[in-house]
C-alpha positions, 0 to 999 in steps of 0.5 A: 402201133397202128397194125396192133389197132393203135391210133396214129397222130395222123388219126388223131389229128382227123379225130380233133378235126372232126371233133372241131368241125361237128362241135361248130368251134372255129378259131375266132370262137377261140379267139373271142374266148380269150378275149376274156382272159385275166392276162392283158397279154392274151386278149391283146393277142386275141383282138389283134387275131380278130381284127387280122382275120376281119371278124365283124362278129366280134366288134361289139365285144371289142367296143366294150374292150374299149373300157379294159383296165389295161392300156395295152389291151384297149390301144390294140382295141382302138387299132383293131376297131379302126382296122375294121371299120376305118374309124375310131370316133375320137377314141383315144387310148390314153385319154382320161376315162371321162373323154374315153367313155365319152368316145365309147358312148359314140362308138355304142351309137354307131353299133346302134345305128348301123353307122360304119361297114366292117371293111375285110381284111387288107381293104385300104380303108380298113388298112388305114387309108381312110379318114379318122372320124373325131366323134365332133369333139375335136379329138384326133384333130391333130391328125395323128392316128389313133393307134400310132405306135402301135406296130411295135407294140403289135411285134413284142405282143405276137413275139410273146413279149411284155405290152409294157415295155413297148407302151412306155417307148410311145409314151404319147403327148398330152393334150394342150386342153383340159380333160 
């Protein structure tokens, strides 16, 4: 077909590159975009691509993922958070929505204040090795990470499986205090 003029994949591939490159659009403006999707599925995969790829663009919209009705969609947020910044101030996915919010509101202030450093991607901090900061409430005082469990969860999301499923297999424990 290309020696009666036609276009070839290879020429199409360059012509979507081009149209890519001239336009600005990466991959993570793609990812944000999802971000936004109806489908829990879809923003869970969209944050756990942000934070693999350490996009500090992003970190104030997955702040405010930390409220998403879903509780798949903001355990892989407290994970990319704490991934990026190696904090979580006491955010717990499973907690009630007064203690959530309460934790969202120090996680604002930190945004506000310049209080954490994004860490790039395969850091040991970022990756894990650094303190869980609890906010000063207490929460997380059990030493147990913030997104425990959640590799799982990460693998049924990245094989296009149900969040669901892998939620009710780390069904977490309840706290001994009073929300």
């Amino acid at each position: 077909m290309a020696a009666s003029g036609g276009v070839t994949l290879g020429g199409l591939a360059v012509a979507a590159i081009g149209v890519v490159a001239i336009g600005g659009c990466t991959a993570n403006d793609v990812y944000r975009t999802r971000l936004r999707s109806g489908n829990p599925l879809e923003r869970s995969k969209a944050v756990v691509a942000l934070a693999e790829r350490g996009d500090a663009e992003s970190v104030h919209t997955l702040v405010d993922m930390l409220e998403d009705r879903d509780p798949a969609v903001r355990m892989f947020t407290i994970a990319a958070l704490k991934r990026l910044s190696g904090k979580d101030y006491g955010y717990r996915y499973y907690h009630d929505e007064t203690r959530r919010l309460a934790a969202v509101d120090r996680w604002r202030h930190a945004l506000r204040t310049q209080d954490f450093v994004i860490h790039p991607p395969g850091d040991e901090i970022a990756a894990g090795g650094g303190a869980s900061s609890d906010g000063g409430d207490g929460a997380g005082s059990d030493g147990s990470p913030a997104d425990s469990g959640s590799g799982r969860a990460r693998r049924a999301v990245e094989q296009g499986g149900s969040t669901e499923a892998s939620m009710s297999e780390e069904a977490p424990k309840q706290d001994s205090e009073s929300p």
